[in-house]
C-alpha positions as CSV (number, residue, x, y, z in Angstrom):
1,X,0.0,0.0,0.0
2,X,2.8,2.1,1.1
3,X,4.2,1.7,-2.3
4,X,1.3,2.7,-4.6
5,X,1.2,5.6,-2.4
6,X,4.4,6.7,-3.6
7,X,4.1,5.8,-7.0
8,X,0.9,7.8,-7.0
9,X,2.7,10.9,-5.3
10,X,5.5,10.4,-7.3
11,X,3.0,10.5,-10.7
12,X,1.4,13.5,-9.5
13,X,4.9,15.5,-9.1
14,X,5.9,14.6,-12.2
15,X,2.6,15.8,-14.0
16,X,3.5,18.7,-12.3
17,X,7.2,19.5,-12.7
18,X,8.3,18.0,-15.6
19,X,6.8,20.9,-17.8
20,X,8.4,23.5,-15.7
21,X,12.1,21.7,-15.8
22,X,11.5,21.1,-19.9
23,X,11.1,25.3,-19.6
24,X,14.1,25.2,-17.7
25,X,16.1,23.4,-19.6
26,X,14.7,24.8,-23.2
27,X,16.2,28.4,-21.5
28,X,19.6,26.9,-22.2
29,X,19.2,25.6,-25.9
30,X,21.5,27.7,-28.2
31,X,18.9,28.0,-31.0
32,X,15.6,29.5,-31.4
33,X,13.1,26.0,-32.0
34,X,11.6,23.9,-29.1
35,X,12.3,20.9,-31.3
36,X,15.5,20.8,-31.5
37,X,18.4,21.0,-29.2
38,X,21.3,23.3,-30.6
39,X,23.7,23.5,-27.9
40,X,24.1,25.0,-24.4
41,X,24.1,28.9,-24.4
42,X,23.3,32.0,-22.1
43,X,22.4,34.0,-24.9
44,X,18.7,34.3,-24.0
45,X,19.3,35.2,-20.5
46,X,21.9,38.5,-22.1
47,X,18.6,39.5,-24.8
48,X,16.4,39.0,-21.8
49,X,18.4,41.7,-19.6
50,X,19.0,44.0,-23.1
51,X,15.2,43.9,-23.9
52,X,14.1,47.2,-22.6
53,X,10.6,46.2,-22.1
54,X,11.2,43.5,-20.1
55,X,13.0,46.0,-18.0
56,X,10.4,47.9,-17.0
57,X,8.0,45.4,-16.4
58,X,10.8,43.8,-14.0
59,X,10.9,47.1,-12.3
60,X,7.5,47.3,-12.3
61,X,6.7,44.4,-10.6
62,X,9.7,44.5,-8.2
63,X,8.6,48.0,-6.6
64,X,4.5,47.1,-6.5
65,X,5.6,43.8,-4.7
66,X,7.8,45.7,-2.1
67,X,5.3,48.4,-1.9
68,X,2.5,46.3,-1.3
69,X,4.6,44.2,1.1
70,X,5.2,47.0,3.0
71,X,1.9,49.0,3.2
72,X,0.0,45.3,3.7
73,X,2.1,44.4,6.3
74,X,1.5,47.7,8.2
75,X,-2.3,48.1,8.0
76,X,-2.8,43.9,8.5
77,X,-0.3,44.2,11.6
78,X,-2.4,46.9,13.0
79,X,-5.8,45.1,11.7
80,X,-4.2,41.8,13.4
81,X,-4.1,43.8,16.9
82,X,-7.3,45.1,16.5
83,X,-8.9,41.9,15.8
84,X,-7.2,40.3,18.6
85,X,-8.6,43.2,21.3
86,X,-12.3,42.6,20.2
87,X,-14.3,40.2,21.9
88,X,-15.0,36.3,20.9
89,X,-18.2,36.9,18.6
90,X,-16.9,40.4,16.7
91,X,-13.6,39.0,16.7
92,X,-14.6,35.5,14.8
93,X,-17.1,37.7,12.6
94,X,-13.9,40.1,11.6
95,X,-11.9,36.8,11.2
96,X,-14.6,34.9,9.2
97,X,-14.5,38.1,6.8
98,X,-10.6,38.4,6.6
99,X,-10.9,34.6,5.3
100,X,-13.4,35.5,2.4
101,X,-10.9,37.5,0.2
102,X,-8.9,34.4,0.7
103,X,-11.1,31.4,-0.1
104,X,-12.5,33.8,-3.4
105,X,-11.5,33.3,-6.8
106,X,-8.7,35.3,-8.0
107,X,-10.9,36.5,-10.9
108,X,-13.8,37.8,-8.8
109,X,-11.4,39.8,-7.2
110,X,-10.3,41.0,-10.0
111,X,-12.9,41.8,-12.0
112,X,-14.5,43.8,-8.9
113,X,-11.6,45.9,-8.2
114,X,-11.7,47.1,-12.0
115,X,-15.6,47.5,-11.2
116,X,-14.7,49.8,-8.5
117,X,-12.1,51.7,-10.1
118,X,-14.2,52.3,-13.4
119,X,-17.1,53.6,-10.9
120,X,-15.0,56.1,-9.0
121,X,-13.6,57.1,-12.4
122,X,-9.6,56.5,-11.2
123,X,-7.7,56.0,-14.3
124,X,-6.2,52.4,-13.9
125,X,-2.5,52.1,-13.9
126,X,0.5,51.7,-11.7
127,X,-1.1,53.4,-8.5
128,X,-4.0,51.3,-8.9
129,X,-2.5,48.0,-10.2
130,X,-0.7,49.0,-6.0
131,X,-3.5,48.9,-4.4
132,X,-5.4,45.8,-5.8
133,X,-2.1,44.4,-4.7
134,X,-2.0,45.7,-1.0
135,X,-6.1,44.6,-0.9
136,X,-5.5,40.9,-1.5
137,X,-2.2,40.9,0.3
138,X,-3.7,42.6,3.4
139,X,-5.8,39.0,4.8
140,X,-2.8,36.9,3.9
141,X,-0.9,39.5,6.9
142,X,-3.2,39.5,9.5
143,X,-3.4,35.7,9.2
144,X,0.1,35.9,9.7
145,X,0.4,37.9,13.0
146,X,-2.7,36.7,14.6
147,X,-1.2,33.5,16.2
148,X,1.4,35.3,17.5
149,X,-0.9,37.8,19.7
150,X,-2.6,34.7,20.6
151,X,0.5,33.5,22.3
152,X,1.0,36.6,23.6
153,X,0.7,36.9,27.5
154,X,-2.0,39.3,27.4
155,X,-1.2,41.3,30.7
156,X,2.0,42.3,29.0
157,X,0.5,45.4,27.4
158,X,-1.6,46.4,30.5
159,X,1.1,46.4,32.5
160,X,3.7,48.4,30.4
161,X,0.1,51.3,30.8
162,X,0.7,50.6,34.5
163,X,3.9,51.2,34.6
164,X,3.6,54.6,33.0
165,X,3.9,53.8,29.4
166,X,2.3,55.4,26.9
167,X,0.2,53.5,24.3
168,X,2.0,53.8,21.4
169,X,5.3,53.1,23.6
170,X,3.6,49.9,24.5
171,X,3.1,49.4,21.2
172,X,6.8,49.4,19.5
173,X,8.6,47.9,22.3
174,X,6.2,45.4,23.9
175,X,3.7,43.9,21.4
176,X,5.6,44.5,18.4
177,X,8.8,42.5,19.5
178,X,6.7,39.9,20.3
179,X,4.5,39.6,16.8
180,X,7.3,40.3,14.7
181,X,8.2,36.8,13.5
182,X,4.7,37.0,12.3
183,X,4.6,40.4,11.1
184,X,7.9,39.1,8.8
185,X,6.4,36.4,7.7
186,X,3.6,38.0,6.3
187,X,5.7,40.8,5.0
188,X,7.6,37.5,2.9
189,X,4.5,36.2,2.1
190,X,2.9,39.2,0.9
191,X,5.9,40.3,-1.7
192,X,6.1,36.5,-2.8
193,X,2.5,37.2,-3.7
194,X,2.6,39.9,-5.4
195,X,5.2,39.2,-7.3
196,X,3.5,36.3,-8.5
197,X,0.4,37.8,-9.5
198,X,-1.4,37.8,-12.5
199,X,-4.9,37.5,-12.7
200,X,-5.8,40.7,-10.2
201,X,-2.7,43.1,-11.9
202,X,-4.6,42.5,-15.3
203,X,-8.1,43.8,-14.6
204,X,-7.0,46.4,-12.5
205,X,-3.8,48.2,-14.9
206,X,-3.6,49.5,-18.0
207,X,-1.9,47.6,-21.5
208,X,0.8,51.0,-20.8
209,X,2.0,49.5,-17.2
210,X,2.5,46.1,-17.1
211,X,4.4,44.0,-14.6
212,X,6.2,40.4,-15.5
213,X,2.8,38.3,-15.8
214,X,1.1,40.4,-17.7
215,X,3.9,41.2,-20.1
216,X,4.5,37.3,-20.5
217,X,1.0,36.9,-21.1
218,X,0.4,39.2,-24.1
219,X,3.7,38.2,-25.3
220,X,2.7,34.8,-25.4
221,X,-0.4,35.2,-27.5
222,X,2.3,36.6,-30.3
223,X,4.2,33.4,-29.9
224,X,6.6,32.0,-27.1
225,X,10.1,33.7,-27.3
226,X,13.6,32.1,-26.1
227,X,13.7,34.9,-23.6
228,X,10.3,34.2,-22.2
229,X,11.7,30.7,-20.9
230,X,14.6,32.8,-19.3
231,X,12.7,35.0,-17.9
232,X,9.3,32.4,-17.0
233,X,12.8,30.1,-15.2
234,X,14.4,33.1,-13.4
235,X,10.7,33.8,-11.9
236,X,10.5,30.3,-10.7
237,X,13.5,30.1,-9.5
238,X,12.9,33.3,-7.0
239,X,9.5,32.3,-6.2
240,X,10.3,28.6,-5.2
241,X,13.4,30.3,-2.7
242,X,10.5,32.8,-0.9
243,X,8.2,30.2,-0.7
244,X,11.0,28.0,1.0
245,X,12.1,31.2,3.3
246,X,8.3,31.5,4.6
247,X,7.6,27.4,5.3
248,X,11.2,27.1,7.0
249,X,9.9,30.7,9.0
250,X,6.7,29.5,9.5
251,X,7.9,25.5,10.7
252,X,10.3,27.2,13.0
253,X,7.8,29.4,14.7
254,X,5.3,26.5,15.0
255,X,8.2,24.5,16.7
């Protein structure tokens, strides 16, 4: 049983993989056809870093995700703590409502942030490609830090006030020190997010800004380029290293 399990497992990863390390390795092939292998080369990764578009879109999506990361991980921090100082029924209602954006498809989303943006008449573009970013990275935070106040001993705060703190000392050098393994986390998780993104930052920019996902998408529907498997392996690559960085974070916290 044990070993059907594994074959099945094993079956499953391989459905899954093996396109992704034929991208990989079609990155390296010297010529231009998928059929054919013409020789190991780095040429596609030196076009991909001359292509000017690219460029941009790299810069693009490297300041929205650090951006976002930060701005998410400030108002989801101070969400998390106000969640945690409600009582049990507001504070599971406020949770059960964090968890919606979550659990939603990434196209609903999507398709009602443009909604909102072509109702209030806000031209969409880098500024608001940002903040469809920050909205869905925002829940993804507070789930972060919330298990961290819950371990929290909850006198500590009251007692700083007793002992003649003011609030919003209480606040930098008591709870944060104490949620900030969360508060990191969800910062990492947050930017690994958004610079993953793709089907929220293309109902809610404009064809003139365009980060890595959409540019690969439009590209794509013109034909696949070399480049694009340097570039579509590079974005792997960093993903798969953030993702590892928050699970080893979030399996050392838990321990």
């Amino acid at each position: 049983m044990k070993t059907l399990k594994r074959i099945y497992l094993g079956l499953i990863l391989l459905f899954l993989y093996i396109p992704i390390v034929v991208l990989i390795i079609q990155s390296f092939n010297a010529g231009e056809s998928r059929a054919k292998w013409e020789g190991f080369s780095l040429i596609w990764y030196g076009k991909l870093f001359d292509d000017p578009n690219i460029m941009n879109a790299l810069w693009i999506t490297v300041s929205i995700a650090v951006l976002a990361a930060l701005f998410s991980t400030v108002l989801g921090t101070l969400a998390a703590i106000g969640i945690h100082a409600m009582r049990k029924r507001p504070q599971a209602l406020m949770l059960t409502l964090n968890n919606i954006p979550m659990t939603m498809p990434d196209i609903v989303t999507g398709i009602s942030l443009m909604l909102l943006f072509i109702f209030t008449q806000v031209e969409r573009g880098y500024v608001t490609m940002l903040l469809a970013h920050i909205t869905f990275d925002v829940p993804y935070v507070i789930l972060s830090v919330m298990p961290k106040l819950q371990q929290m001993n909850k006198n500590s705060y009251e007692a700083a006030l007793d002992l003649g703190a003011t609030p919003m000392y209480a606040l930098f050098h008591v709870i944060l020190p104490e949620v900030m393994p969360g508060v990191i986390t969800g910062a990492m998780l947050a930017f690994t997010l958004s610079l993953d993104d793709f089907t929220i930052s293309y109902f809610t920019t404009s064809p003139l800004v365009q980060n890595l996902s959409t540019l690969i998408y439009s590209q794509a529907r013109k034909g696949i380029k070399p480049t694009m498997n340097a570039l579509s392996a590079l974005m792997f690559v960093v993903l798969l290293v953030l993702l590892l960085l928050v699970n080893k974070r979030t399996d050392s916290q838990e321990k």
